[in-house]
C-alpha positions in Angstrom: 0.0 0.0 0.0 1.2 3.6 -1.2 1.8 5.8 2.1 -0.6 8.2 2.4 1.6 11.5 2.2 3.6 10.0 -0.8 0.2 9.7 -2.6 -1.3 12.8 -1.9 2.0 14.7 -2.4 1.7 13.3 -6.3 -1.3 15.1 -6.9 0.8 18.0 -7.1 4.2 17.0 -8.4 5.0 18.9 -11.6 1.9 21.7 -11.7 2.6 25.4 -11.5 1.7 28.0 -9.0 2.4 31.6 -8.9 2.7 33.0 -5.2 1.8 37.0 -4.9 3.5 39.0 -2.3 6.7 36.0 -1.8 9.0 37.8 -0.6 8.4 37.6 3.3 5.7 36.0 5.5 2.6 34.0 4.6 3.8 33.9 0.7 7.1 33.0 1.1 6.2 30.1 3.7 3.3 29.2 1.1 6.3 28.9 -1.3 8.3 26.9 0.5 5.5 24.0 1.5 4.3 24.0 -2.1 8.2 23.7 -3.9 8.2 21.0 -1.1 5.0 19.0 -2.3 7.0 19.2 -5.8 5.5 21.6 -7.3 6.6 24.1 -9.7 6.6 27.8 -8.2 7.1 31.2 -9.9 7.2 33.6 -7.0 6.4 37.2 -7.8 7.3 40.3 -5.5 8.7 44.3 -5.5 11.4 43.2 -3.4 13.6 40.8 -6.1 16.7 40.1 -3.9 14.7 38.2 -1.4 13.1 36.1 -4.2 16.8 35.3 -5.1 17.5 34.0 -1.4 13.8 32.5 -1.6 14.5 30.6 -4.8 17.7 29.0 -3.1 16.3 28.2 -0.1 12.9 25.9 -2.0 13.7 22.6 -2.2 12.3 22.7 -6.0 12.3 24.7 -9.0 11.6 28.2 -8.3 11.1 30.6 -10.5 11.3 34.4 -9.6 9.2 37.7 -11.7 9.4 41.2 -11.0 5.7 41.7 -9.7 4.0 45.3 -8.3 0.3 43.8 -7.7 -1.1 47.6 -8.3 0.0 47.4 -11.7 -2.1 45.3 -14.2 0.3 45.7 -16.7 3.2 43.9 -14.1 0.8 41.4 -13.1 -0.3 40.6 -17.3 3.8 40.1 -18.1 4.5 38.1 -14.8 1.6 35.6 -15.6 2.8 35.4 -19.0 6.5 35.1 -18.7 5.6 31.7 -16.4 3.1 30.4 -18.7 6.0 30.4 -21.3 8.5 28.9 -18.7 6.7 26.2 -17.6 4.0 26.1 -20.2 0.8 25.9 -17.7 -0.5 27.5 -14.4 -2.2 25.5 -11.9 -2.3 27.7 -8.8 -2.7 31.1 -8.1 -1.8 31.9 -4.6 -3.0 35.4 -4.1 -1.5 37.1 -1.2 0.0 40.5 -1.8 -1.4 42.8 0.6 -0.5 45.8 3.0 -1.7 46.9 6.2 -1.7 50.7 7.3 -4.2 51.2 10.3 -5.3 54.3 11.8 -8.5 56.0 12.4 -10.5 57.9 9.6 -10.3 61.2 10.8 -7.4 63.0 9.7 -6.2 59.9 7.8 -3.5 60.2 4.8 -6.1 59.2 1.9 -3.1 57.8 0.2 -2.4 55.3 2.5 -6.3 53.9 1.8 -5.5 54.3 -1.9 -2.4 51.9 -1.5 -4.4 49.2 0.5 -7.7 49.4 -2.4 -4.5 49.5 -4.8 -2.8 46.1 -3.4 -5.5 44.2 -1.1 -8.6 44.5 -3.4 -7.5 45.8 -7.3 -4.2 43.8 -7.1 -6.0 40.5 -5.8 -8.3 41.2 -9.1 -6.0 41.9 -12.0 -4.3 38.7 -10.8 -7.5 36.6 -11.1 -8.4 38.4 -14.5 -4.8 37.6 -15.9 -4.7 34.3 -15.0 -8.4 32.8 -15.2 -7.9 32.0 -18.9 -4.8 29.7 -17.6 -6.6 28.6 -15.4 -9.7 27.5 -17.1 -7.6 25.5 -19.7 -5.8 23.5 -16.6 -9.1 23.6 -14.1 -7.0 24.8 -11.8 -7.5 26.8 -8.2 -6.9 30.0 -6.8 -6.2 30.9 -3.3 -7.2 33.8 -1.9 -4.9 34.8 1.3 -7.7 37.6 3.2 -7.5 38.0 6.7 -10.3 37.7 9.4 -10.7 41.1 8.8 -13.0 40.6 6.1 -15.4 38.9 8.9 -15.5 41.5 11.8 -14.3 45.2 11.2 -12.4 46.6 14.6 -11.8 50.4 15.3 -9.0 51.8 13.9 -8.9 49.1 10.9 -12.1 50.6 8.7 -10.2 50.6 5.3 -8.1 47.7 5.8 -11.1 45.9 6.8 -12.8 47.1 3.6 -10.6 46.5 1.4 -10.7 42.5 3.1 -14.2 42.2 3.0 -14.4 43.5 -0.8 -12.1 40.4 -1.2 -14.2 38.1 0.5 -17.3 39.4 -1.7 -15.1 39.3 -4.9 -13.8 35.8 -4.3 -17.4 34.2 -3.3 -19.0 35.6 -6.8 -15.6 34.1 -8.3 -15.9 31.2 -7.1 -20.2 31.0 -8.4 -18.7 31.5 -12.0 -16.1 29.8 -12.1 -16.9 26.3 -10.5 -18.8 24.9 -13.6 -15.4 25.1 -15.4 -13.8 22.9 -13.2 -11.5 26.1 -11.3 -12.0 25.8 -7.7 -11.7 28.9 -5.3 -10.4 28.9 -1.5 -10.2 31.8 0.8 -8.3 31.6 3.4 -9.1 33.6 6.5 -5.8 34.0 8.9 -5.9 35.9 12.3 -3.0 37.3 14.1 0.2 36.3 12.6 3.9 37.3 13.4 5.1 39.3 9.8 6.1 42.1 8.5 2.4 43.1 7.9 2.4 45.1 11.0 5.7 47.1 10.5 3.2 49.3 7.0 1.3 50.6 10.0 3.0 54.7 10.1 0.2 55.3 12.8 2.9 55.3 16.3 -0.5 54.5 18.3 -1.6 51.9 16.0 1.6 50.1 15.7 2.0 50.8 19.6 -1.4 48.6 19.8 -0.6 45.7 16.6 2.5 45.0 19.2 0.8 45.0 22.4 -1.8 42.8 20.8 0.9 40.4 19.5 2.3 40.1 23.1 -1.1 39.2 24.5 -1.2 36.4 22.8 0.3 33.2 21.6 0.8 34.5 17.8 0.3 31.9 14.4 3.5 32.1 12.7 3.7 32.3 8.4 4.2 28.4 8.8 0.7 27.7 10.4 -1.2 29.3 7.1 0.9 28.1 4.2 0.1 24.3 5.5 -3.6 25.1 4.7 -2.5 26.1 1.0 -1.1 22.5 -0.1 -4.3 21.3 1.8 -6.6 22.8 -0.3 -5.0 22.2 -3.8 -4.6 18.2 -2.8 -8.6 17.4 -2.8 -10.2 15.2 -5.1 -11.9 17.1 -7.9 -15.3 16.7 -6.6 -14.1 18.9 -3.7 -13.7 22.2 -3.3 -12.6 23.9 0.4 -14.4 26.6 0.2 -13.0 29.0 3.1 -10.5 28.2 5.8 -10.3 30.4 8.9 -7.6 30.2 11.2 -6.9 32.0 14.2 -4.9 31.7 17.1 -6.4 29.7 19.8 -5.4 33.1 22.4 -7.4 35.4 20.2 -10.9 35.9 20.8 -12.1 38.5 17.9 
């Protein structure tokens, strides 16, 4: 009899899947665990040094594209410089995204502009790029939100926003899509020790994203990505819809 993980782990050797936002955190862990189920990754980010460091660190073929998710010209050429590298895209692991918190009165506007720009616009031009890929190899796309698309907390209104827009985007997605055979996931993290926190230029907010982190027993990058290879291994006839994780310390 095969062993289990060796059998489940073949349902993904050799497909593709592009990772948004790979050059720290949640998309560079979801990387790493999906070059380690043997699958092909192209790994898009601003930041192209760390993809370098990324790609030597996977276990498997890595490949790395210059990627600014509030561009959809950047996204269009990323998607189709790994479409003629590996000549198919299976996943789309959408997690780009930016967190500046602070309260609405007196706000920089152009810090909400940013987040719309990255969280909610750049999560779209991805899907709209890739769906036609993605329809030819009935393939999935992941959609890394944040369970701040489920409950809105003071000082977090736009961030929140922008996280609920991609819940709403992703769940009329997925009603289009699923008669093609592309599956949709989105994956609902709570408090997690990355970077995100370090966008926030509010001295209070910050103050309060660290003060919350110390309260609690934090999920680390590692914790989420394990849910990504989870979803892409089901049978056809199933499709994880939404997968919310939170740390077992934090109540909202």
């Amino acid at each position: 009899m095969a062993n289990i993980s060796e059998t489940t782990d073949s349902d993904l050797r050799g497909k593709v899947a592009l990772v948004t936002g790979a050059s720290s955190g949640i998309g560079r862990a979801t990387a790493l665990a999906l070059s380690g189920a043997g699958m092909r990754v192209a790994v898009g980010a601003r930041r192209t040094d760390r993809l370098s460091a990324l790609a030597d660190a996977a276990p498997g073929e890595v490949m790395s594209v210059p990627l600014d998710v509030t561009s959809y010209d950047s996204v269009a050429v990323a998607i189709a410089q790994v479409v003629e590298r590996f000549g198919r895209l299976d996943a789309l692991i959408n997690n780009a995204g930016l967190m500046q918190s602070g309260m609405i009165l007196g706000a920089d506007v152009r810090e909400w502009e940013r987040m719309v720009d990255t969280n909610l616009l750049g999560s779209m031009y991805a899907v709209h790029a890739a769906l036609p890929h993605l329809i030819e190899t009935q393939g999935h796309i992941v959609q890394v939100s944040s369970t701040s698309g489920r409950i809105a907390s003071l000082g977090s209104g736009v961030y929140a926003a922008t996280k609920f827009g991609v819940s709403a985007f992703t769940e009329s997605l997925r009603q289009e899509v699923t008669s093609q055979g592309v599956r949709v996931t989105l994956i609902e993290p709570g408090f997690v020790a990355t970077e995100l926190t370090s966008h926030i230029t509010d001295e209070t907010m910050r103050q309060a994203a660290s003060e919350i982190a110390d309260s609690m027993r934090t999920l680390e990058a590692d914790d989420i990505a394990e849910a990504v290879p989870y979803a892409l291994r089901q049978p056809e006839h199933v499709s994880v819809n939404a997968i919310l994780i939170r740390p077992t310390d934090q109540v909202r």
